[in-house]
SEGU-186973 format. One record per residue: residue number from 1; residue in one letter; x, y, z of N, C-alpha, C in turn. Coordinates in nm, 3 decimals. Each point is the difference from the previous one (the first is absolute). Layout:
<atoms>
i aa nX nY nZ caX caY caZ cX cY cZ
NUM A X Y Z X Y Z X Y Z
...
</atoms>
This chain:
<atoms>
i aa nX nY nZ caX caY caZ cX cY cZ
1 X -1.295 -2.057 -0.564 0.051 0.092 -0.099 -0.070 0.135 0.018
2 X 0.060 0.075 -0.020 -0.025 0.184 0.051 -0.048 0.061 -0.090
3 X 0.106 -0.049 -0.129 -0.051 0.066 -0.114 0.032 -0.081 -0.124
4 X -0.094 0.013 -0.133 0.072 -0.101 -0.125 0.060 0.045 -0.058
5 X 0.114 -0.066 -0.078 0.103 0.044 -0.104 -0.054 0.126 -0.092
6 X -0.091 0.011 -0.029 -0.123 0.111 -0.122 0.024 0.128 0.106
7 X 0.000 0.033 0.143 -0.009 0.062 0.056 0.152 0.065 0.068
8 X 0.062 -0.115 -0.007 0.151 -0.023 0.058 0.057 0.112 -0.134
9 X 0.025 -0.069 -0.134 -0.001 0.121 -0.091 -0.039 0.111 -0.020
10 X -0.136 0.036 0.020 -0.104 0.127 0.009 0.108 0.101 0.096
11 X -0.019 -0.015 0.146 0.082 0.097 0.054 0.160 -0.029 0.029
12 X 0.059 -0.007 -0.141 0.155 -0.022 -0.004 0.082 -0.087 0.015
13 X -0.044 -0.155 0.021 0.128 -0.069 0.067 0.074 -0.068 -0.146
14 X 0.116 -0.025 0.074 0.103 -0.019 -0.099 0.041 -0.162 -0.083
15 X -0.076 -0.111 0.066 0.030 -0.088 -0.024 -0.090 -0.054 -0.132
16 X 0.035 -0.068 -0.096 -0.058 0.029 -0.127 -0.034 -0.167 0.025
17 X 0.080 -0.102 0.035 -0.046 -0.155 0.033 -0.137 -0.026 0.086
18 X -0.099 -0.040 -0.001 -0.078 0.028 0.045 -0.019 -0.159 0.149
19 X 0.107 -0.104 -0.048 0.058 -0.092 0.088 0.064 0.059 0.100
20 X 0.114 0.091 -0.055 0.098 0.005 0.126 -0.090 0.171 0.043
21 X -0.105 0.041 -0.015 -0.093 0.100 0.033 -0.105 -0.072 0.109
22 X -0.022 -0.120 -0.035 -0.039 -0.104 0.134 0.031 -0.073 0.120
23 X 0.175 0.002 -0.050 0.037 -0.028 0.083 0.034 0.077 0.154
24 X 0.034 0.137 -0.064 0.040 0.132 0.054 -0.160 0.000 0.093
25 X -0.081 0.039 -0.104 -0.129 0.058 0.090 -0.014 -0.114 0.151
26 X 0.002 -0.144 -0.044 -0.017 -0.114 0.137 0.073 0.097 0.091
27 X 0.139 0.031 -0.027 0.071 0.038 0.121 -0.019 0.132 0.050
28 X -0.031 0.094 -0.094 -0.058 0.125 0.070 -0.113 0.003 0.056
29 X -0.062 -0.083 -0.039 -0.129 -0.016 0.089 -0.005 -0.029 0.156
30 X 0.117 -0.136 -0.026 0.048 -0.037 0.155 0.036 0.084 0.080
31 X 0.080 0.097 -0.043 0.084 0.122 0.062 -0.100 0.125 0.046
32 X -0.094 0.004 -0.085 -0.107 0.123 -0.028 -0.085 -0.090 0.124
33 X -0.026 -0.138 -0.013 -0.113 -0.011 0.153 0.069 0.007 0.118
34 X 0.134 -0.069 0.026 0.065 0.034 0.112 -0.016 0.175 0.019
35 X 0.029 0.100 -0.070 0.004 0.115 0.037 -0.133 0.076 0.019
36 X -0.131 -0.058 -0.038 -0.117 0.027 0.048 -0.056 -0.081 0.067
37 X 0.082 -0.103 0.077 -0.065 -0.084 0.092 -0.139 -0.089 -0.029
38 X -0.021 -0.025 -0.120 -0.071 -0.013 -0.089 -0.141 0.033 -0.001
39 X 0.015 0.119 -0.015 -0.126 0.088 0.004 -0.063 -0.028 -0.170
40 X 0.107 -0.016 -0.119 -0.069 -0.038 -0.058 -0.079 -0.110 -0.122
41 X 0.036 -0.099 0.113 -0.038 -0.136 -0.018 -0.151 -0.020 0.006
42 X -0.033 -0.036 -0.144 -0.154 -0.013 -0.027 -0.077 0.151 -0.001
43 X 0.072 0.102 -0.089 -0.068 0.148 -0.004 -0.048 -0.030 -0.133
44 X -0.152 0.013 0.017 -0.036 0.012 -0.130 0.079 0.115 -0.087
45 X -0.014 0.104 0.029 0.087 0.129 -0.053 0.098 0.037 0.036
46 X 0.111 -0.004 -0.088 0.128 0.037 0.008 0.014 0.149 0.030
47 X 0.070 0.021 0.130 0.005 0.178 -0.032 0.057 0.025 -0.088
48 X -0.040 0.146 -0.071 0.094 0.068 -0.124 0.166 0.035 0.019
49 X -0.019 0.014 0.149 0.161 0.041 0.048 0.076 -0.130 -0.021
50 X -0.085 -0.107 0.038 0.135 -0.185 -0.007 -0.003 -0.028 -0.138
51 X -0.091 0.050 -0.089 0.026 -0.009 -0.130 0.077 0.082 -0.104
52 X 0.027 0.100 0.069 0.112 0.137 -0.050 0.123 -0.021 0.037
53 X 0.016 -0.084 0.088 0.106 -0.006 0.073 0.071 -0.159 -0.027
54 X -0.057 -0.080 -0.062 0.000 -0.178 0.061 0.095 0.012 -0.130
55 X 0.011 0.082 -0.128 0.053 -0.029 -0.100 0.178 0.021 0.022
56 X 0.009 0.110 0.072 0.127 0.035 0.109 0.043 -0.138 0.056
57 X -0.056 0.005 0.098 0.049 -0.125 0.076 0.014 -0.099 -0.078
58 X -0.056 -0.075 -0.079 0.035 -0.138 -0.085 0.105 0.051 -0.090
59 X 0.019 0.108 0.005 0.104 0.046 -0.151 0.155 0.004 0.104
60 X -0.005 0.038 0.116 0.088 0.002 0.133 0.058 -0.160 0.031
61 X -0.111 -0.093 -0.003 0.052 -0.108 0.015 0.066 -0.095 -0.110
62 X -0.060 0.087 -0.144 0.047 -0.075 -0.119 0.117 0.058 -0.065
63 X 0.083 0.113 0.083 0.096 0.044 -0.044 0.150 -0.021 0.119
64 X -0.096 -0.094 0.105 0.098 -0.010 0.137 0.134 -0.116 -0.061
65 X -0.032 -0.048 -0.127 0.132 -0.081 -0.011 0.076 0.033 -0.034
66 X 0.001 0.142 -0.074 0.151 0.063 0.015 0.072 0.086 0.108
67 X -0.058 -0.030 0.076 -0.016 0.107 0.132 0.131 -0.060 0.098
68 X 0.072 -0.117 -0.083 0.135 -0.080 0.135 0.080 0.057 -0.001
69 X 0.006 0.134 0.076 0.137 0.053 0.034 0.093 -0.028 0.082
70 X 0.139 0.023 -0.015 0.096 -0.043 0.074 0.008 0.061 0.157
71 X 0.002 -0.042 0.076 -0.032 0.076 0.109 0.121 0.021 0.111
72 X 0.135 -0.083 -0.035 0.102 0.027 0.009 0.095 -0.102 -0.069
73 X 0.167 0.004 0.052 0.054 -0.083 -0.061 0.149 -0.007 0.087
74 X 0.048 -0.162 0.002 0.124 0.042 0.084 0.111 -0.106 -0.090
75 X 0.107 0.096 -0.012 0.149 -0.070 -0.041 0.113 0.048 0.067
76 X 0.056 -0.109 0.071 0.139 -0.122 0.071 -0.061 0.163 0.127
77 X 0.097 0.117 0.062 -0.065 0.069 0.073 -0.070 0.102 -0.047
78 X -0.064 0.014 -0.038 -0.093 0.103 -0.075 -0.146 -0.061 -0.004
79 X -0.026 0.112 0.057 -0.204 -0.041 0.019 -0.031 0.142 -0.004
80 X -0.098 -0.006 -0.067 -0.109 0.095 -0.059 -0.156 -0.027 0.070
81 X -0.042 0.081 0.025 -0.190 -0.041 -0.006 -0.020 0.127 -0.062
82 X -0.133 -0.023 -0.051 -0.073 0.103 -0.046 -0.153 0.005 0.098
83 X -0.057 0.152 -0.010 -0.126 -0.060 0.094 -0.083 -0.053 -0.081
84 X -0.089 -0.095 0.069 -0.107 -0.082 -0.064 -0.090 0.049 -0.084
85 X -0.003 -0.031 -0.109 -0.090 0.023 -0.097 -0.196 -0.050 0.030
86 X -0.074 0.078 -0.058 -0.101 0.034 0.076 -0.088 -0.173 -0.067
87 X -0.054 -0.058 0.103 -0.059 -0.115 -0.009 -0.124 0.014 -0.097
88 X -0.035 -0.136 -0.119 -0.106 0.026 -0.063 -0.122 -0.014 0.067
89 X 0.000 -0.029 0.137 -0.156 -0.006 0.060 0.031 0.161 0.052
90 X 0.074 0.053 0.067 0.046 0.076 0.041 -0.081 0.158 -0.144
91 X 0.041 -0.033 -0.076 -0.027 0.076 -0.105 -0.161 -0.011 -0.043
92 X -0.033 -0.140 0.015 -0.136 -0.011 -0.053 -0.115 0.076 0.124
93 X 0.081 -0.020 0.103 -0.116 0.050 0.142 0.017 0.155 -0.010
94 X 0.053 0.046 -0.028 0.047 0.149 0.003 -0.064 0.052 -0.126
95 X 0.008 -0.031 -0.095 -0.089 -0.002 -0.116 -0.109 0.034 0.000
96 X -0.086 -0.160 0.068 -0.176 0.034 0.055 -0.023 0.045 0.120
97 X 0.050 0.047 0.086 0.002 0.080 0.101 0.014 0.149 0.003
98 X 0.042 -0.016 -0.148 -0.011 0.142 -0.043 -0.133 0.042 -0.031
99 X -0.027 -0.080 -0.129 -0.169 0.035 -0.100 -0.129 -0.067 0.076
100 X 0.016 -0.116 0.072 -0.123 -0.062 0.100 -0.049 0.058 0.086
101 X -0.135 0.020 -0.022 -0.074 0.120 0.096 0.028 -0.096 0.167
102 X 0.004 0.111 0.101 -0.013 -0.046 0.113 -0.060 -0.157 0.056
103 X -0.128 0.014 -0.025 -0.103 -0.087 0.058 0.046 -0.159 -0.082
104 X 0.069 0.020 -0.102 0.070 -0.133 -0.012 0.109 -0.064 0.059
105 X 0.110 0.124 0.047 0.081 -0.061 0.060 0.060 0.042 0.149
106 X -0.097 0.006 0.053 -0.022 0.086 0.161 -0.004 -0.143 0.076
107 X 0.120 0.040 0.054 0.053 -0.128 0.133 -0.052 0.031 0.146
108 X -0.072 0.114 0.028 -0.021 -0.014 0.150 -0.097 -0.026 0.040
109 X -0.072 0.032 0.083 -0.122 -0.044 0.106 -0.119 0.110 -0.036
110 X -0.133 -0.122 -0.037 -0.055 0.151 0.006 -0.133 0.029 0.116
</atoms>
């Protein structure tokens, strides 16, 4: 866990259940170590930036269930597509790739 519900509230997040606020965080967490390669697994100190930011992302994943858009549709000859609507990991990586300082999520060689 990144951050606690007392804190999850403090800088803004939206979910008032503090269950389905647990459930969310498990999975942003998952998503948040895949995207820092888990740099921060076992940090005593949370940076201020994953804690400014972590309330975003869990609020991103706890609002992804209304997010099923139609993405096309076909009747007898008639077909439609629409272009693809933007993926919720898709959204969540773009998110913290925005506010996550470098040195957390730096993929190359050093």
């Amino acid at each position: 866990m990144y951050i606690s519900y007392d804190d999850y509230l403090e800088y803004g997040g939206n979910i008032q259940d503090e269950a389905a606020f647990n459930l969310y965080e498990a999975r942003a967490g998952a998503l948040l170590n895949k995207i820092t390669q888990g740099r921060l697994n076992g940090a005593a100190d949370i940076p201020l930036e994953v804690k400014a930011v972590y309330p975003v992302l869990i609020d991103i994943l706890a609002d992804s269930k209304n997010d099923e858009a139609v993405s096309g549709f076909s009747n007898d000859d008639v077909s439609i597509s629409y272009s693809s609507p933007e993926t919720v990991e898709s959204k969540f990586t773009r998110k913290a790739l925005e506010y996550l300082p470098d040195y957390l999520v730096y993929r190359g060689v050093d």
